[in-house]
N, C-alpha and C positions, 0 to 999 in steps of 0.2 A: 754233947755240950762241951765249949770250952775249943770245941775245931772249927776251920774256916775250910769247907771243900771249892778252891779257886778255881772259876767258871775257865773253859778253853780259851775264850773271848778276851780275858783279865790277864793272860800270860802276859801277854804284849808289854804289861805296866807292872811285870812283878820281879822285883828284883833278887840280881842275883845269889843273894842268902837264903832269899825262900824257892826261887827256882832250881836250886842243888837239891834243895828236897822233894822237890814237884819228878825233877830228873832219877831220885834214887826210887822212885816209883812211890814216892808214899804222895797219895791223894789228899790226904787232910793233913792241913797245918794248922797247927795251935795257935789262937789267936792272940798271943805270946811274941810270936815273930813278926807281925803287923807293927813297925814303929815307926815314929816321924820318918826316920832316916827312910823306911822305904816306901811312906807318902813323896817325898823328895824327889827318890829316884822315878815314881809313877809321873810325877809332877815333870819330869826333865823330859821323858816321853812325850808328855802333852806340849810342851815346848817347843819340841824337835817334829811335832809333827806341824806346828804350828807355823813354823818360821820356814820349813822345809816345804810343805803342802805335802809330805808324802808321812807315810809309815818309817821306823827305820827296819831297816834290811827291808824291805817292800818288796823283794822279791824272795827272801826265804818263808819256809812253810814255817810250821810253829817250832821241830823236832830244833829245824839247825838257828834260829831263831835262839831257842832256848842253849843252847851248845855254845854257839857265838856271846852271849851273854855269861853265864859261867865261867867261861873261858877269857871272860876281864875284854872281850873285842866288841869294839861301838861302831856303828856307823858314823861316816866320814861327817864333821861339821863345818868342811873346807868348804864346800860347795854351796852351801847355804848362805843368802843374799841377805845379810846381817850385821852388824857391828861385831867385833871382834871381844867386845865385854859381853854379850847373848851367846858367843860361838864358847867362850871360858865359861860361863855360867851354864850352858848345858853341857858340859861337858865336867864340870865337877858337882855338878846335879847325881848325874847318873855316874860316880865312882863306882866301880868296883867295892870299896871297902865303905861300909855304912859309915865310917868315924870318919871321914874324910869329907862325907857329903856337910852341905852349909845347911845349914838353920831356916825357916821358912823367915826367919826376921832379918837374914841377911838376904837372903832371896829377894823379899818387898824392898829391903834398903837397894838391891842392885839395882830392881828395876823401876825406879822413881829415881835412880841418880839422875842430873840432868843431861849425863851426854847419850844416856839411853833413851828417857824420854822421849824425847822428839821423835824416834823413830816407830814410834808405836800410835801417832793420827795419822788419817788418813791423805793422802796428798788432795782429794777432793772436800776437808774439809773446808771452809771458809775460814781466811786465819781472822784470828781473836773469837773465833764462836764459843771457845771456852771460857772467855770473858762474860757473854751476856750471863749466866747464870749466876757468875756473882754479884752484878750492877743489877739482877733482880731479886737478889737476897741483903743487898746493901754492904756488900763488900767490895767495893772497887776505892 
Protein backbone atom coordinates (compact mmCIF):
# COMPACT_ATOMS: atom_id res chain seq x y z
CA UNK A 1 0.00 0.00 0.00
CA UNK A 2 0.99 3.56 -0.60
CA UNK A 3 3.67 2.06 -3.75
CA UNK A 4 3.29 2.10 -7.47
CA UNK A 5 5.38 -1.09 -9.00
CA UNK A 6 5.99 0.64 -12.82
CA UNK A 7 5.17 -1.73 -15.53
CA UNK A 8 8.56 -2.21 -18.05
CA UNK A 9 6.11 -0.88 -20.75
CA UNK A 10 5.48 2.68 -18.60
CA UNK A 11 9.38 3.29 -18.47
CA UNK A 12 9.14 4.92 -21.80
CA UNK A 13 6.76 7.88 -19.95
CA UNK A 14 8.59 8.02 -16.69
CA UNK A 15 10.57 10.66 -15.91
CA UNK A 16 13.58 11.29 -14.83
CA UNK A 17 13.19 11.79 -10.85
CA UNK A 18 11.44 8.47 -10.69
CA UNK A 19 13.63 6.65 -13.18
CA UNK A 20 16.91 7.48 -10.82
CA UNK A 21 14.99 5.37 -8.59
CA UNK A 22 13.67 2.61 -10.92
CA UNK A 23 17.75 2.73 -12.05
CA UNK A 24 18.96 2.39 -8.15
CA UNK A 25 17.16 -0.90 -8.45
CA UNK A 26 14.25 -0.18 -6.23
CA UNK A 27 11.06 -1.61 -7.95
CA UNK A 28 8.41 0.30 -6.18
CA UNK A 29 7.87 3.85 -6.08
CA UNK A 30 5.79 5.63 -3.66
CA UNK A 31 2.96 7.13 -5.06
CA UNK A 32 4.34 10.35 -3.54
CA UNK A 33 6.73 10.72 -6.61
CA UNK A 34 3.76 10.70 -9.18
CA UNK A 35 3.15 14.60 -9.80
CA UNK A 36 1.87 16.79 -12.38
CA UNK A 37 5.32 17.68 -13.25
CA UNK A 38 5.78 14.11 -14.17
CA UNK A 39 2.22 13.74 -15.92
CA UNK A 40 3.91 16.62 -18.13
CA UNK A 41 6.95 14.95 -18.88
CA UNK A 42 4.71 11.46 -19.81
CA UNK A 43 2.75 14.00 -21.65
CA UNK A 44 5.97 15.44 -23.76
CA UNK A 45 6.60 11.82 -24.73
CA UNK A 46 3.12 11.41 -26.19
CA UNK A 47 3.92 14.56 -27.99
CA UNK A 48 7.19 13.62 -29.29
CA UNK A 49 5.84 10.43 -30.35
CA UNK A 50 3.14 12.09 -31.92
CA UNK A 51 4.68 14.83 -34.03
CA UNK A 52 7.73 12.52 -34.80
CA UNK A 53 5.69 9.20 -35.78
CA UNK A 54 8.35 7.37 -33.88
CA UNK A 55 9.41 6.51 -30.13
CA UNK A 56 12.31 8.64 -28.74
CA UNK A 57 15.64 6.97 -28.89
CA UNK A 58 13.56 4.20 -30.97
CA UNK A 59 16.36 2.55 -31.25
CA UNK A 60 17.76 2.12 -27.64
CA UNK A 61 16.45 -0.84 -25.48
CA UNK A 62 14.91 0.21 -22.18
CA UNK A 63 18.60 -0.06 -19.88
CA UNK A 64 20.18 2.93 -22.27
CA UNK A 65 16.84 4.42 -22.71
CA UNK A 66 16.72 4.92 -19.11
CA UNK A 67 20.55 6.12 -18.76
CA UNK A 68 20.00 8.62 -21.74
CA UNK A 69 17.09 10.01 -19.62
CA UNK A 70 18.85 10.33 -16.21
CA UNK A 71 21.65 11.67 -17.67
CA UNK A 72 19.37 15.01 -18.68
CA UNK A 73 19.98 13.72 -23.00
CA UNK A 74 16.71 13.91 -25.13
CA UNK A 75 16.28 12.92 -28.39
CA UNK A 76 16.78 15.24 -31.14
CA UNK A 77 13.43 17.60 -31.81
CA UNK A 78 15.29 19.19 -35.00
CA UNK A 79 14.12 16.66 -37.22
CA UNK A 80 10.69 16.87 -36.50
CA UNK A 81 8.26 18.44 -39.15
CA UNK A 82 6.66 20.91 -36.77
CA UNK A 83 6.52 24.69 -35.78
CA UNK A 84 9.34 25.62 -33.79
CA UNK A 85 6.68 26.65 -30.67
CA UNK A 86 5.61 22.30 -30.65
CA UNK A 87 9.63 21.63 -31.00
CA UNK A 88 10.08 24.42 -27.60
CA UNK A 89 7.06 23.02 -25.94
CA UNK A 90 8.33 19.38 -26.10
CA UNK A 91 11.19 20.09 -25.21
CA UNK A 92 10.55 22.13 -21.93
CA UNK A 93 7.83 19.43 -21.49
CA UNK A 94 10.18 16.78 -20.78
CA UNK A 95 12.98 19.11 -18.57
CA UNK A 96 15.24 17.38 -16.81
CA UNK A 97 14.25 19.38 -13.61
CA UNK A 98 10.42 18.92 -12.74
CA UNK A 99 10.31 22.85 -11.61
CA UNK A 100 11.18 23.90 -14.93
CA UNK A 101 8.38 21.76 -16.59
CA UNK A 102 5.12 24.12 -17.61
CA UNK A 103 1.70 23.63 -16.10
CA UNK A 104 -0.85 21.63 -18.02
CA UNK A 105 -2.74 25.36 -18.24
CA UNK A 106 0.08 26.72 -20.04
CA UNK A 107 0.46 23.60 -22.02
CA UNK A 108 -3.53 24.02 -23.41
CA UNK A 109 -2.85 27.86 -23.57
CA UNK A 110 0.29 26.83 -26.05
CA UNK A 111 -1.65 24.77 -27.99
CA UNK A 112 -4.84 26.68 -28.79
CA UNK A 113 -2.46 29.68 -29.55
CA UNK A 114 -3.28 30.63 -33.02
CA UNK A 115 -0.16 30.30 -34.70
CA UNK A 116 -0.15 26.74 -33.58
CA UNK A 117 -3.48 25.96 -34.22
CA UNK A 118 -3.68 25.60 -37.70
CA UNK A 119 -1.19 23.04 -37.77
CA UNK A 120 -3.03 20.55 -36.03
CA UNK A 121 -6.31 19.94 -38.98
CA UNK A 122 -5.89 17.86 -41.38
CA UNK A 123 -4.90 19.29 -44.99
CA UNK A 124 -7.85 16.96 -46.31
CA UNK A 125 -10.14 18.60 -44.06
CA UNK A 126 -12.80 20.70 -46.13
CA UNK A 127 -11.88 24.37 -45.02
CA UNK A 128 -14.64 26.04 -42.81
CA UNK A 129 -16.00 22.29 -41.75
CA UNK A 130 -15.29 23.58 -38.37
CA UNK A 131 -17.76 26.12 -39.05
CA UNK A 132 -20.94 23.95 -39.63
CA UNK A 133 -21.19 22.72 -36.11
CA UNK A 134 -21.63 25.96 -34.83
CA UNK A 135 -24.30 27.32 -37.64
CA UNK A 136 -25.96 24.11 -36.29
CA UNK A 137 -25.86 25.06 -32.55
CA UNK A 138 -26.74 28.76 -33.51
CA UNK A 139 -23.47 30.28 -33.21
CA UNK A 140 -22.30 31.64 -36.32
Amino acid sequence: PGYLVVPASLVWYTPPEILTQLADKTSSIPDSAFTTASDVFAFSVIMYEVCAGRYPYAKCDRRQYMENVCQGRRDTVQDIRVSDIIKNLITECWSHDPLYRPEFSQINAALHNRETSHLWHSSSEPENLHRLQFARNGFV
